[in-house]
C-alpha positions as CSV (number, residue, x, y, z in Angstrom):
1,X,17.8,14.5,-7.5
2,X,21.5,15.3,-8.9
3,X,22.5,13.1,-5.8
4,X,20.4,10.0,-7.2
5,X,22.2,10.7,-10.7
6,X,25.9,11.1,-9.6
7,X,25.5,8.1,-7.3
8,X,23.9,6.0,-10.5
9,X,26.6,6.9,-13.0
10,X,29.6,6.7,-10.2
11,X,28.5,3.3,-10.5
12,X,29.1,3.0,-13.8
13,X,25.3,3.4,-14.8
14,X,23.2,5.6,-17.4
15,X,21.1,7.2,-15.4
16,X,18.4,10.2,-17.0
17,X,15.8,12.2,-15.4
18,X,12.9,11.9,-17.2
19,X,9.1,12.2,-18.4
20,X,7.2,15.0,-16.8
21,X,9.8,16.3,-14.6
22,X,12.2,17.2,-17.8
23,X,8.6,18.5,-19.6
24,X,7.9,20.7,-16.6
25,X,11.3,21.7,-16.0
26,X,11.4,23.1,-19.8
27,X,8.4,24.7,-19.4
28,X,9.4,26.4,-16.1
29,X,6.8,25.5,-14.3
30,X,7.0,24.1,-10.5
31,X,8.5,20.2,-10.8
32,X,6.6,18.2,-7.9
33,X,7.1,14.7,-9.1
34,X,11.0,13.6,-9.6
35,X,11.8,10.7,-11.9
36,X,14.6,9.0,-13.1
37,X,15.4,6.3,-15.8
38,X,18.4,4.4,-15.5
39,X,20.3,1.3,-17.1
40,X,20.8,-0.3,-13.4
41,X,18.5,-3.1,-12.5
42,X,16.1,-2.7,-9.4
43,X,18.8,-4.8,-7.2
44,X,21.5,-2.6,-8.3
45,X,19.6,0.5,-7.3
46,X,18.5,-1.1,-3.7
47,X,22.4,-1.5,-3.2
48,X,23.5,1.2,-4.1
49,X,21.0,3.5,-1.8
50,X,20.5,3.1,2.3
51,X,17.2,4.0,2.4
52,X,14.9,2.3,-0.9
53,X,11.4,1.7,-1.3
54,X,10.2,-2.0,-3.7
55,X,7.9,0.2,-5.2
56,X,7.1,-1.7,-8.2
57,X,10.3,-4.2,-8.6
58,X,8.6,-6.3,-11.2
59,X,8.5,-3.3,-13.9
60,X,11.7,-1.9,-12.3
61,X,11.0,1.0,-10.6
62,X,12.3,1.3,-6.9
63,X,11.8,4.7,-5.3
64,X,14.9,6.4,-3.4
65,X,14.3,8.2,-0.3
66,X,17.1,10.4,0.1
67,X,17.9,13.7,2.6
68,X,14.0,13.5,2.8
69,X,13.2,13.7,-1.0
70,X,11.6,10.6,-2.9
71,X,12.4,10.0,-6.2
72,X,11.3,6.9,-8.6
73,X,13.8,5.4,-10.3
74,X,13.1,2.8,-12.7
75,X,15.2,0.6,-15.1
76,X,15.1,1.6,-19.0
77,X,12.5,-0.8,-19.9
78,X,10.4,-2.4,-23.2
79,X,6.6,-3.8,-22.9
80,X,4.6,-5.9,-25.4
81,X,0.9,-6.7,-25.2
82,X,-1.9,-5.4,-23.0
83,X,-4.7,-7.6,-22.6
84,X,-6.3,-5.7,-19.8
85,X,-5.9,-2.2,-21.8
86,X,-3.9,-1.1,-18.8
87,X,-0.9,-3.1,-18.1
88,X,1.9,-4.7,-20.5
89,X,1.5,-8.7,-20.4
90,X,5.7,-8.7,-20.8
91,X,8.1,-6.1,-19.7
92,X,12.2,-7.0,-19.8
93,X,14.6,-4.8,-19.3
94,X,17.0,-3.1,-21.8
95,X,20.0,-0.8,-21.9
96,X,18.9,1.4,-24.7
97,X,17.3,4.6,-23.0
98,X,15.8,5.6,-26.6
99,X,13.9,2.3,-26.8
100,X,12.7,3.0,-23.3
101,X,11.4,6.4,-24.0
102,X,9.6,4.9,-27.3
103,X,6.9,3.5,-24.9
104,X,6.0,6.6,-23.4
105,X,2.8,8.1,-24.4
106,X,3.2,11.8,-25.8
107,X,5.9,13.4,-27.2
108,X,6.3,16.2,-24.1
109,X,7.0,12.9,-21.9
110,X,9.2,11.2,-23.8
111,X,12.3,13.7,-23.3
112,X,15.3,12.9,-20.8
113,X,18.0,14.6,-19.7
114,X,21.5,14.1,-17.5
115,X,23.5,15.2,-15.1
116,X,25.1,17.8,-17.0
117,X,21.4,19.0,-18.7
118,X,22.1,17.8,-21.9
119,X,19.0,16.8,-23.6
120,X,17.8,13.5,-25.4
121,X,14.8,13.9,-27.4
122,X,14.0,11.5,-30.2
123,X,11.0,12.1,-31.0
124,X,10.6,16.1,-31.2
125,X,8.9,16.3,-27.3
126,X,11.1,20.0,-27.5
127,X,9.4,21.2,-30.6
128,X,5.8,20.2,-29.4
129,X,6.6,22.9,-26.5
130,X,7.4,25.3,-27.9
131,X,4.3,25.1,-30.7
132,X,2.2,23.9,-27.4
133,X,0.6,20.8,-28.9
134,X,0.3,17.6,-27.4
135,X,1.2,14.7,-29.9
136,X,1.1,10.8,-29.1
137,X,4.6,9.3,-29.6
138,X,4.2,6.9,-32.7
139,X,1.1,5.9,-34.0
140,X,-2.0,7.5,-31.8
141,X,-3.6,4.5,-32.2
142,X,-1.1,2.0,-30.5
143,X,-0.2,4.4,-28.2
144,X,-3.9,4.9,-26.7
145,X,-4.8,1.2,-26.8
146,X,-1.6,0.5,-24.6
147,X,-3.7,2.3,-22.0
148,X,-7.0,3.6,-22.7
149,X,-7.0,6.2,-19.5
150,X,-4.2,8.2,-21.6
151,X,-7.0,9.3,-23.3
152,X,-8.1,11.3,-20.6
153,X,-4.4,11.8,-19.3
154,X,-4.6,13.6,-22.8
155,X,-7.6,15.7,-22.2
156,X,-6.4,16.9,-18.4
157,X,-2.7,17.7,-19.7
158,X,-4.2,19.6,-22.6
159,X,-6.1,21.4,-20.3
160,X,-3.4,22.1,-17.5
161,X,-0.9,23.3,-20.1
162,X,-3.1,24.9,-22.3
163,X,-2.1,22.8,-25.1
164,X,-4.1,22.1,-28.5
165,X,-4.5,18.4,-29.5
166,X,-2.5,17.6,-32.8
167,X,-4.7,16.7,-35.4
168,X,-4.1,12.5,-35.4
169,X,-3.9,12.3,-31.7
170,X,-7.2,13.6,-31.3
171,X,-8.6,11.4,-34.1
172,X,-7.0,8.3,-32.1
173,X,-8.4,9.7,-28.9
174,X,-11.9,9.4,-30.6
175,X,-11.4,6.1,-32.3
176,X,-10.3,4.4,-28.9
177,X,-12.9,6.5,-26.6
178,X,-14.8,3.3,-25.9
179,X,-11.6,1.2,-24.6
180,X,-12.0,3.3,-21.3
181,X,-15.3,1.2,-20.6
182,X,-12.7,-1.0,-19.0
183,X,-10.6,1.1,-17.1
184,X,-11.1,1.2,-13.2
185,X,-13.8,3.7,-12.0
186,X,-10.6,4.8,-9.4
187,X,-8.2,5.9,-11.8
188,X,-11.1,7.7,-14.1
189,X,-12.2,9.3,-11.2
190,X,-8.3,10.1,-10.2
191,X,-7.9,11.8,-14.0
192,X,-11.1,13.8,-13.5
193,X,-10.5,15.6,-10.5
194,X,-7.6,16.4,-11.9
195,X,-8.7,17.7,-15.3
196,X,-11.5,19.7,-13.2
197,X,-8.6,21.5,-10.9
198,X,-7.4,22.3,-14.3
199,X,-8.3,25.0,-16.5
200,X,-10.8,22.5,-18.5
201,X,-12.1,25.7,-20.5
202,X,-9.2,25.6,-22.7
203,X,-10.4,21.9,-23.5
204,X,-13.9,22.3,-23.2
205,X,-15.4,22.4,-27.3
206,X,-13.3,19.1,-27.4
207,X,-14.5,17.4,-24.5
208,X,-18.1,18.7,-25.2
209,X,-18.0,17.5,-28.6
210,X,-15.6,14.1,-28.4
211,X,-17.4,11.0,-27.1
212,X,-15.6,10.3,-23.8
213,X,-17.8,11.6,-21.3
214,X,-20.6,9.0,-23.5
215,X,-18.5,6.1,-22.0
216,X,-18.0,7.3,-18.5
217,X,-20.0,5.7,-15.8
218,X,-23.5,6.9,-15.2
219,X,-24.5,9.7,-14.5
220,X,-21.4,11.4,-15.9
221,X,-22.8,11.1,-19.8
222,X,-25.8,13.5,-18.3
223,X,-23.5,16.0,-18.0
224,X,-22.6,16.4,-21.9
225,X,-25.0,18.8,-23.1
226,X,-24.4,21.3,-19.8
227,X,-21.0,21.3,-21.3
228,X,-21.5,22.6,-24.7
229,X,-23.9,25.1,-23.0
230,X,-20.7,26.1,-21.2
231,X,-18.6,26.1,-24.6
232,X,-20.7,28.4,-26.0
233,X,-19.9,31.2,-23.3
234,X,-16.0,30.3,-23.2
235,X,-15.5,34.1,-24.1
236,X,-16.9,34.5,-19.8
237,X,-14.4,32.3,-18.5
238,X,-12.4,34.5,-17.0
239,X,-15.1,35.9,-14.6
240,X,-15.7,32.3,-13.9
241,X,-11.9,31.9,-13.4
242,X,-12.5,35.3,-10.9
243,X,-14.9,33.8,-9.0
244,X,-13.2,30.0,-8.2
245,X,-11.4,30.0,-4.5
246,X,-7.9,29.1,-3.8
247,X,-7.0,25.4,-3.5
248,X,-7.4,22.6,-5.6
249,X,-10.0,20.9,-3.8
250,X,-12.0,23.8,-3.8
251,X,-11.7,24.0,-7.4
252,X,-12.6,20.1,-8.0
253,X,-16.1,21.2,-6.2
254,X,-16.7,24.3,-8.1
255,X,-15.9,23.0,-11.3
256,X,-18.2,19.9,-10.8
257,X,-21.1,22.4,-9.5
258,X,-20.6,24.5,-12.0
259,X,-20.9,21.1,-15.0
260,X,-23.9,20.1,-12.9
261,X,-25.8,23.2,-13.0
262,X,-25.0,24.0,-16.5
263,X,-26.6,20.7,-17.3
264,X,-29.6,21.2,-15.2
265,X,-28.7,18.6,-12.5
266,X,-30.3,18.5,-9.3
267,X,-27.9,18.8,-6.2
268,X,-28.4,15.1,-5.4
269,X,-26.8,13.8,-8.7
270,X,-23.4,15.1,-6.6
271,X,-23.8,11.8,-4.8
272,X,-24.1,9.6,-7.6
273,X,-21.1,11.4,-9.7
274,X,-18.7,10.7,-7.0
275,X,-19.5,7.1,-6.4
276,X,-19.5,6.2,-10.2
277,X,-15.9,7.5,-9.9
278,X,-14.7,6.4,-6.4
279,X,-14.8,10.0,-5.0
280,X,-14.2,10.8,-1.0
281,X,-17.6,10.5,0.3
282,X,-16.5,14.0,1.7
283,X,-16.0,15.3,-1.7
284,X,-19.6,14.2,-2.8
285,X,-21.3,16.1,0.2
286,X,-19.8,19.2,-0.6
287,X,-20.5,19.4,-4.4
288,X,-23.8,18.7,-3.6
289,X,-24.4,21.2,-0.7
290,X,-22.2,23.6,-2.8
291,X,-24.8,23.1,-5.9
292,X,-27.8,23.5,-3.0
293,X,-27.0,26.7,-2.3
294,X,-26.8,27.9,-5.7
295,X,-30.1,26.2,-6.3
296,X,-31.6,28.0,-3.0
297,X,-30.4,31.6,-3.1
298,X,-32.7,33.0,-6.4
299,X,-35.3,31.7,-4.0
300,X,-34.5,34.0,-0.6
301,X,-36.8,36.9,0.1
302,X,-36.4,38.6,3.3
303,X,-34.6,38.2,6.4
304,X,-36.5,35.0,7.9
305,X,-35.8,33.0,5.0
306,X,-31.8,34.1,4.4
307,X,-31.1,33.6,8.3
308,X,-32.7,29.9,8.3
309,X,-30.8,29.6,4.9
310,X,-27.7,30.5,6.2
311,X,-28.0,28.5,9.6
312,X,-25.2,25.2,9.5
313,X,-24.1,26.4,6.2
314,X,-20.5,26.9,5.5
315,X,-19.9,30.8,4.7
316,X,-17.0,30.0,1.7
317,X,-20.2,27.9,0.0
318,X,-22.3,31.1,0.5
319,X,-19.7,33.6,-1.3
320,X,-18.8,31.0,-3.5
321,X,-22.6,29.9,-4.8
322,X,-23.7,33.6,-4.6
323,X,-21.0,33.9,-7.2
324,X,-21.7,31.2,-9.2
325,X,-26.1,32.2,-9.2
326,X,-24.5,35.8,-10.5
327,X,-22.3,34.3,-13.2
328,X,-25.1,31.9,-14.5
329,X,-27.4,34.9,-14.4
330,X,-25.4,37.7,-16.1
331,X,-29.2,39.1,-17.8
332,X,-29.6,40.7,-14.0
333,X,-31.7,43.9,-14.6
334,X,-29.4,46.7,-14.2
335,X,-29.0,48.5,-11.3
336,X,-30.3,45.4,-9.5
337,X,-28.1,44.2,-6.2
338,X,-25.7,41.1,-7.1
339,X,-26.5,37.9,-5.4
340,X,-23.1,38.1,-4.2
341,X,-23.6,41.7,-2.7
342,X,-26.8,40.2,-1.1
343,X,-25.0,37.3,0.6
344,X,-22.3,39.6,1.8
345,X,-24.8,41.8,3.9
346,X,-26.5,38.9,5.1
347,X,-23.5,36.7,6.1
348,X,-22.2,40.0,8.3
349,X,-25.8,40.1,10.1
350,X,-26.6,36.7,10.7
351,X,-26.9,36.1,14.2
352,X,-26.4,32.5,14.2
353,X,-24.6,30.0,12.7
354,X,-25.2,26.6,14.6
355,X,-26.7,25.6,18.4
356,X,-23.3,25.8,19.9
357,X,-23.5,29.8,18.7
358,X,-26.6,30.0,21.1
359,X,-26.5,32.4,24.1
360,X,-28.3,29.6,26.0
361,X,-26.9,26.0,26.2
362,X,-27.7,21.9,27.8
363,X,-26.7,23.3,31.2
364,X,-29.4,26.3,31.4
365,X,-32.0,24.1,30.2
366,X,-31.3,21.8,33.2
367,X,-31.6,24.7,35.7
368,X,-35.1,25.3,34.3
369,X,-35.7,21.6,35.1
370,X,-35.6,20.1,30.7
371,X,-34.6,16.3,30.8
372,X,-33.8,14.1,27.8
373,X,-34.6,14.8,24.6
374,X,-36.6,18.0,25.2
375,X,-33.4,19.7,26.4
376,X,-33.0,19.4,22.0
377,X,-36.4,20.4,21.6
378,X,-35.8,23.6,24.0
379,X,-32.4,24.5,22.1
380,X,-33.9,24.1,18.7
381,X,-36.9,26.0,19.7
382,X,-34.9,29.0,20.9
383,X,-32.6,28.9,17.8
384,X,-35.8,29.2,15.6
385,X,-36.6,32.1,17.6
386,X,-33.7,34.0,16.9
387,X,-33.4,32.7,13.3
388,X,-37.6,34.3,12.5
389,X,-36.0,37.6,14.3
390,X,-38.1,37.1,17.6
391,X,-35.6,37.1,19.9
392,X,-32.0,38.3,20.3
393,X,-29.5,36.0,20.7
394,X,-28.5,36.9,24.0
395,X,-28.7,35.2,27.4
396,X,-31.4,36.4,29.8
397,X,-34.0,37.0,26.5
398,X,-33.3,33.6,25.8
399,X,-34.0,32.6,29.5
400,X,-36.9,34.2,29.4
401,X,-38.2,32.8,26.1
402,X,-36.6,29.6,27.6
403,X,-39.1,29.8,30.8
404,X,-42.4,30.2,28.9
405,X,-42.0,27.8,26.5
406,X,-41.3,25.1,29.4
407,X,-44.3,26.7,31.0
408,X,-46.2,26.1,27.7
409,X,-44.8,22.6,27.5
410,X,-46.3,21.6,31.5
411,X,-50.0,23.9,30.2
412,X,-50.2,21.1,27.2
413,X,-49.6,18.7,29.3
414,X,-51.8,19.7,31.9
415,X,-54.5,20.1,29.2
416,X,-53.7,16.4,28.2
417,X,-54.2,14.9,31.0
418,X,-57.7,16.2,32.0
């Protein structure tokens, strides 16, 4: 990134890193997204760089891939008007980096600095650090109605830097909530994943109390009241925190389970929530089957029932749900096993996970003479076996078992025929 700087001002160019990477930098936390503002137009840039990207050459931004790092690099930059509460109807170009940072939307974003790590902060981004508040550069209210999603952006950066609101930023945030009934169900549902990898608890009696989740697609508003159930045990977060897995799509899942059940939503409103936002379909299958275990497991008794529960389900669901049914249940009587304790001694028995797991396979049910779609009947039939506790999952019990029920199967049809 120094590189992309020397390289601009050798050329006789201003040239600042900016936004999020100078917040985060300040902050000392990790920097994963490199940008830089600069007085050169997008042409300039292209020729003064080999290897350029015409990322968005119409607002000025060209991204510069260099010794296999990409950074944006955009041209200091005004905007008037936006019609579709997204986008400015007018951008040109300017020289003045102050005027540029002016657009930006909160006060921790709209800091740059140069080569040599001086500092240019106008509008007090420095000071809103170090009291950890989040404050809309300008007037909250033109800020937010440039583009409604920073609403949200608002929420989520809250939440990831565990920031307080100021006062008149929130109140704009309120005032415009119902401008996001026109931003894209993508870039809502991009926002919420984010804010739900986050550590939304810090955010939580805001978000539970403001209006946004009222104007997010159905059936996100359902969600609401779970989430001032949840407000009200903020002082359990941290066992909650305990209990997430590694990985921020993991956390995206839990979190979203964890809204859902707190709001007394069945597992198949997962599917519904993900589409209203343009979620991976994959996404949407695992929140729900993640939110149908922790549905299931209060409802085990006995081995039968935890081995068929546990058959084609992922084990990192069971610990994880078994976790979650423990934390949304912390009136256990005492002395009474955990759920999680439970799951553990069950996962380490269980004898089978799926039909590929089976001590018997397609090419013994040939030998014994099974054609077409009995040979699934045979295989699923054995694996219910094993699953009730009937049989071991081992090979010549299985044979055995195996041979009587094709024996059974030529008896009914013996039957049927006379």
């Amino acid at each position: 990134m120094a590189e992309v700087l020397a390289v601009l001002e050798g050329a006789g160019h201003s040239a600042h890193v900016v936004g999020g990477t100078v917040r985060d930098h300040l902050l000392g936390r990790p920097v994963h997204d490199f940008d830089i503002a600069t007085s050169a137009r997008p042409e300039e840039v292209m020729a003064l760089f080999d290897h350029t990207i015409a990322t968005g050459v119409r607002h000025g931004t060209v991204t510069v891939v260099l010794g296999g790092l990409t950074v944006e690099v955009t041209t200091y930059r005004l905007e008037s008007g936006y019609s579709d509460g997204r986008r400015p109807d007018c951008v040109w170009f300017t020289d003045d980096l102050v005027a540029d940072l002016a657009r930006r939307d909160f006060t921790v974003n709209a800091m740059a600095m140069d080569l040599r790590g001086r500092l240019i902060d106008p509008f007090g981004g420095r000071a809103d650090l170090l009291a950890r508040r989040l404050r809309a550069v300008g007037d909250p209210r033109q800020r937010l109605g440039e583009d409604a999603l920073r609403i949200l952006r608002g929420v989520r950066l809250a939440a990831e830097l565990g920031f307080a609101i100021e006062p008149g930023t929130l109140a704009g945030m309120t005032e415009q909530a119902a401008r996001l009934l026109g931003i894209s169900r993508e870039r809502i549902g991009q926002e919420l994943a984010r804010l739900l990898q986050a550590d939304w608890w810090h955010v939580l009696p805001w978000f539970a109390a403001g209006p946004w989740l009222e104007v997010l697609p159905s059936p996100w508003p359902r969600l609401r009241h779970g989430l001032a159930r949840l407000a009200a045990r903020a002082d359990e977060a941290s066992a909650w925190r305990a209990l997430c897995p590694d990985g921020a799509e993991a956390r995206v899942c839990v979190s979203a389970v964890t809204w859902m059940v707190a709001a007394d939503e069945p597992p198949d409103t997962a599917g519904p929530l993900a589409r209203a936002v343009a979620w991976p379909n994959r996404r949407g299958r695992r929140v729900r089957d993640l939110a149908d275990v922790v549905r299931l497991i209060p409802t085990l008794h006995g081995a039968a029932a935890w081995r068929r529960f546990l058959f084609r389900r992922d084990p990192d669901d069971v610990r994880t749900g078994a976790a979650l049914c423990d934390w949304f249940s912390p009136g256990k009587a005492p002395n009474t096993v955990s759920w999680a304790e439970t799951a553990h001694r069950w996962l380490r028995t269980q004898p089978l996970w799926h039909l590929t797991d089976l001590a018997f396979d397609g090419q013994d049910a040939l030998r014994l003479g099974v054609r077409g779609p009995d040979v699934g009947k045979l295989l699923q039939a054995l694996a219910d076996a094993v699953l009730q506790g009937e049989v071991a999952n081992e090979h010549l019990a299985l044979c055995e078992l195996a041979r009587r029920w094709v024996q059974g199967k030529h008896s009914r049809g013996r039957g049927g025929d006379g």
